[in-house]
LOKEZA-438718 format. One record per residue (C-alpha): residue in one letter; residue number from 0; x, z, y. Coordinates in pm, 1 decimal, padded with zeros to 6 digits. Each point is the difference from the previous one (the first is absolute). Example, Ala and Ser with C-alpha at 12.3 -4.5 7.8 and 13.67 -1.06 7.14 Angstrom:
LOKEZA-438718
REC   residu   num         xx         zz         yy
REC        A     0    01230.0    00780.0   -00450.0
REC        S     1    00137.0   -00066.0    00344.0
end
This chain:
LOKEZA-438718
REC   residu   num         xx         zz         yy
REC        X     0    02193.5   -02893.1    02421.7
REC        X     1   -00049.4    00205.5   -00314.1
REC        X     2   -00152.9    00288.2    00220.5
REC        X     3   -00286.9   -00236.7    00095.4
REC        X     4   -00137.4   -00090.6   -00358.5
REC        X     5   -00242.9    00167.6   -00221.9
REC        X     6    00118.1    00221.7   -00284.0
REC        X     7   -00200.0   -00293.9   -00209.5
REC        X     8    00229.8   -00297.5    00168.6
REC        X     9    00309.4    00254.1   -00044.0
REC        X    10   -00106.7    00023.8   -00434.9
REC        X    11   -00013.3   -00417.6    00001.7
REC        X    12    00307.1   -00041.9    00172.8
REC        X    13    00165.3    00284.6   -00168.6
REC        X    14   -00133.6   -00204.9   -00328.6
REC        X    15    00171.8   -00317.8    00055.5
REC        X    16    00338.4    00199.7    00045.3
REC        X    17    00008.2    00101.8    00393.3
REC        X    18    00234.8    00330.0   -00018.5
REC        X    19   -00115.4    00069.3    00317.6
REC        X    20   -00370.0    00009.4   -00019.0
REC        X    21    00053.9    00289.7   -00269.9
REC        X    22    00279.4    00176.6    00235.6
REC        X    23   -00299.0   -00003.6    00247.8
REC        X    24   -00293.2    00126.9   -00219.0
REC        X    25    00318.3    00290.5   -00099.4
REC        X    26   -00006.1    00027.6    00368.8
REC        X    27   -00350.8    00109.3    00049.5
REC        X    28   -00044.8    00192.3   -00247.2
REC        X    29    00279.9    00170.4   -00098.1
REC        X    30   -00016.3    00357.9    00188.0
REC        X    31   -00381.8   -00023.0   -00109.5
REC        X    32    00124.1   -00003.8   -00366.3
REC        X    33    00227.9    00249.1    00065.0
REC        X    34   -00190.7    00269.8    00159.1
REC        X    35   -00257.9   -00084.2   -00274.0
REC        X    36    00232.5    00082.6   -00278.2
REC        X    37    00115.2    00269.6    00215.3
REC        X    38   -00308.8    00168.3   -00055.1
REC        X    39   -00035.5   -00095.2   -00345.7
REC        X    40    00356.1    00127.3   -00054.4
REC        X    41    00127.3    00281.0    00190.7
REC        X    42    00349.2   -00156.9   -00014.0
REC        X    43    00190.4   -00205.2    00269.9
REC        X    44    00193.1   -00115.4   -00315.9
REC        X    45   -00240.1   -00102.4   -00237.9
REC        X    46   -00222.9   -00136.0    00342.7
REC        X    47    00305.0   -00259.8    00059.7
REC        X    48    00009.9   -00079.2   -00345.4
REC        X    49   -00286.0   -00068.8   -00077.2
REC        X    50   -00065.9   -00183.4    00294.1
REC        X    51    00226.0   -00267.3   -00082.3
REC        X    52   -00122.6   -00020.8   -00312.1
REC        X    53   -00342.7   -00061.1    00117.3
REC        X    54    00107.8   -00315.8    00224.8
REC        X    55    00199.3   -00125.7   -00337.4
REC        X    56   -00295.5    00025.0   -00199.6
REC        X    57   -00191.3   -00160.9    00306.7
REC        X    58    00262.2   -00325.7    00018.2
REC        X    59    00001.8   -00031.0   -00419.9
REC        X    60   -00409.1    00031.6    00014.6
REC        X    61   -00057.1   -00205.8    00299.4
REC        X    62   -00097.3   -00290.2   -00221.2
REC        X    63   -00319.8    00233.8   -00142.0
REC        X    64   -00085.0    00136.7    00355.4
REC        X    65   -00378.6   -00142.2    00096.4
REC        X    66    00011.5   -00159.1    00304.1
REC        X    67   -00357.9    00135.5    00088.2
REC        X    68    00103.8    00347.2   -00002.8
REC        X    69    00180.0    00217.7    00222.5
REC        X    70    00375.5    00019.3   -00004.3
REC        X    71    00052.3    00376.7    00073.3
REC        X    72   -00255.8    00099.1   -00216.4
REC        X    73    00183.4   -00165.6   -00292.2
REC        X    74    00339.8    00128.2    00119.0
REC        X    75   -00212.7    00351.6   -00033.1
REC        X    76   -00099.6   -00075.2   -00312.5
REC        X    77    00389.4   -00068.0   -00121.3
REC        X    78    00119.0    00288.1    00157.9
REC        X    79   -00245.1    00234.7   -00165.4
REC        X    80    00055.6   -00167.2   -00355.2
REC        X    81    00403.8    00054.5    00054.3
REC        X    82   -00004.6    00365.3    00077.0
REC        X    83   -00267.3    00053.6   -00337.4
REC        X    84    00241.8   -00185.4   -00173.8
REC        X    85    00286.6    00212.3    00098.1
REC        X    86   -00176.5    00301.8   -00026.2
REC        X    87   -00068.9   -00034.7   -00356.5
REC        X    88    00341.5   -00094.9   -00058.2
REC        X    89    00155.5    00267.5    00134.7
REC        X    90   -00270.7    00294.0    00027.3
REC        X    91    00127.4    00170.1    00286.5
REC        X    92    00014.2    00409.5   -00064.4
REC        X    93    00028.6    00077.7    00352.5
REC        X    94   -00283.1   -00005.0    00304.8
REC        X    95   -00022.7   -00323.6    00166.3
REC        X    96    00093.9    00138.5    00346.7
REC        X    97    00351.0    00082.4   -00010.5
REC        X    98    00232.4    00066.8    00317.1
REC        X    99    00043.6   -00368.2    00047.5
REC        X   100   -00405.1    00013.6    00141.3
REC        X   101   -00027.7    00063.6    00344.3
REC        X   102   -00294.6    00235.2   -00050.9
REC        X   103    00261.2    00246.5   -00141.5
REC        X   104    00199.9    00035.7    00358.6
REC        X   105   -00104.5    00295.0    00124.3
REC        X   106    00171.2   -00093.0    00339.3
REC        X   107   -00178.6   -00291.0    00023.2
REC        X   108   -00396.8    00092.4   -00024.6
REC        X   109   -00246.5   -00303.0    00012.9
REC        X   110   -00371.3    00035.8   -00015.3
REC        X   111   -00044.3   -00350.3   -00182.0
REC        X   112    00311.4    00136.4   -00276.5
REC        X   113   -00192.8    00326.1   -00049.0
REC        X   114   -00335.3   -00170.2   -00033.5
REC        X   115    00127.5   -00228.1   -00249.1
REC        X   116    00173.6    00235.4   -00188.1
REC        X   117   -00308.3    00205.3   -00033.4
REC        X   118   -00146.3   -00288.7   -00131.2
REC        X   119    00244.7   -00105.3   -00231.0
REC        X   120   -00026.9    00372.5   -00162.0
REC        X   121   -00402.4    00051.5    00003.3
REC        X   122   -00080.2   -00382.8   -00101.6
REC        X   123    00068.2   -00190.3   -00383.5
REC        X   124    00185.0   -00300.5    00018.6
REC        X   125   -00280.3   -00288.7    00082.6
REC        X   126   -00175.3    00224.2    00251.1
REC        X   127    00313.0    00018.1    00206.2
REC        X   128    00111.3   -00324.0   -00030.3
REC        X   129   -00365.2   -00159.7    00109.8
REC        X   130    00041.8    00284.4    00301.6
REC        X   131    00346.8   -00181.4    00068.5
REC        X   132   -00085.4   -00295.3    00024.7
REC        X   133   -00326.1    00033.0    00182.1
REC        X   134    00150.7    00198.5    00248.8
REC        X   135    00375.5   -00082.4    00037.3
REC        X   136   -00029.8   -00367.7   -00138.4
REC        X   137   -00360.4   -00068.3    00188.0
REC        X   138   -00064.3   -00174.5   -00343.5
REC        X   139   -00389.8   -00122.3   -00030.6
REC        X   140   -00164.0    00139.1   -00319.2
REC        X   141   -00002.5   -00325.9   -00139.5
REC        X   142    00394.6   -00005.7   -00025.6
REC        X   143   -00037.9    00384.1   -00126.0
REC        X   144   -00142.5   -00110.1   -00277.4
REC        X   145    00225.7   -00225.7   -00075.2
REC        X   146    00348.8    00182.3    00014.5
REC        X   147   -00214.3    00273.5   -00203.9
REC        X   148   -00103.3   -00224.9   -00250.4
REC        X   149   -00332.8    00132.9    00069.3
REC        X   150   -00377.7   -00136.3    00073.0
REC        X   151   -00058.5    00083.1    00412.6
REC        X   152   -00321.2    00215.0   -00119.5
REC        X   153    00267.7    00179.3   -00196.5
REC        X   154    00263.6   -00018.5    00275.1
REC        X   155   -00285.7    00124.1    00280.3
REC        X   156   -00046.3    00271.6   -00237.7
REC        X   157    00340.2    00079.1    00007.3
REC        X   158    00043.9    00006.2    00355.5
REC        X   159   -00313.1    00241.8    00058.5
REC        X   160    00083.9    00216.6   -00240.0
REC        X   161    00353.7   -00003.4    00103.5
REC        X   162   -00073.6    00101.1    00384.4
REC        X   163   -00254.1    00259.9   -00120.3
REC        X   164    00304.9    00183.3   -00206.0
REC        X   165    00216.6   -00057.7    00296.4
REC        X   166   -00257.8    00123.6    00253.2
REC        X   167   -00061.4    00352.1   -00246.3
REC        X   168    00346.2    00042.2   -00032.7
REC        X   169    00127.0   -00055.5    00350.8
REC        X   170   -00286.2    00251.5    00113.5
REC        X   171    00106.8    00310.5   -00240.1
REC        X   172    00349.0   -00124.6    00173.0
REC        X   173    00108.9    00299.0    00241.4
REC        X   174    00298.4   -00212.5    00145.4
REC        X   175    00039.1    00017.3    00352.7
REC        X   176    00044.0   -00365.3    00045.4
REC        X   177   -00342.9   -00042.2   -00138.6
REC        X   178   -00178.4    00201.1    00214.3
REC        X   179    00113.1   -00203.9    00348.4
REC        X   180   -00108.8   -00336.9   -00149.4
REC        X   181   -00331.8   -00162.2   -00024.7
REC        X   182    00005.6   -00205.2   -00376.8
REC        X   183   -00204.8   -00265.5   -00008.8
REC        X   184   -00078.6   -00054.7   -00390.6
REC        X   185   -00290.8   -00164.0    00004.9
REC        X   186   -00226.5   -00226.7    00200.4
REC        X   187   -00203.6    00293.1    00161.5
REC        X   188    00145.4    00065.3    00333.3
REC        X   189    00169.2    00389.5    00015.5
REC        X   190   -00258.4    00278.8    00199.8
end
């Protein structure tokens, strides 16, 4: 029955104390969050943890969540917040993307893993992530904006600017992978 309702109905019933509406919204969006933090990350371990933290922030906070908004988008928001917040308390020394990230299995070679690991090297921090989630997360602008704390001019900025360093970079790129693909960065179609 759950399955049927709206992430909306799921927040109100969730708010007068159903358990299982929030098991469901966990549900749907729980491998989202965690190949988001994935990516934010680098680390299966600190992925998982920070997962859960997320959807324990999400069940203290539901009370504040505005039912006109988006649910992901918040859950995004959370997410993004947690791992800044752990970052600065534990300034990590090493690179994000450690064995534990499948882009560093050499005998498993994936054109999406190399692509994104490109672009988690050549991009800053909010160029990626608005990348991410327009791509991976099919995310409108809109809801961008909002998990980057950011004004959509700002964010559409972002996102420009972001596949124009990813399109330079992946073209100075002498992989082989590269060359056997057709990219499709922007909203011109390819030659």
């Amino acid at each position: 029955m759950t399955q049927e309702l709206t992430d909306r109905e799921l927040v109100l019933a969730a708010r007068e104390g159903d358990s299982s509406a929030f098991g469901e919204l966990i549900h749907r969006y729980h491998e989202t969050i965690y190949a988001f933090l994935m990516q934010l990350t680098g680390r299966r371990e600190d992925a998982e943890d920070l997962t859960q933290d997320t959807f324990l922030h999400a069940l203290q906070k539901l009370g504040t969540f505005k039912l006109d908004r988006e649910f992901r988008p918040w859950l995004f928001t959370i997410s993004r917040r947690l791992t800044i917040a752990q970052w600065r308390r534990h300034k990590p020394t090493y690179f994000l993307l450690d064995s534990d990230h499948p882009a560093t299995c050499p005998d498993k070679p994936h054109d999406s893993i190399a692509l994104w690991k490109i672009a988690k090297q050549s991009l800053k921090n909010d160029e990626y992530l608005a990348i991410w989630l327009h791509y991976q997360e099919d995310l409108p602008i809109k809801e961008i904006a909002r998990v980057l704390r950011k004004t959509v001019t700002h964010s559409k900025v972002i996102l420009h600017r972001s596949r124009k360093k990813l399109r330079k970079k992946l073209e100075a790129t002498s992989d082989n992978w590269l060359t056997e693909h057709s990219l499709q960065l922007s909203n011109q179609p390819n030659p």
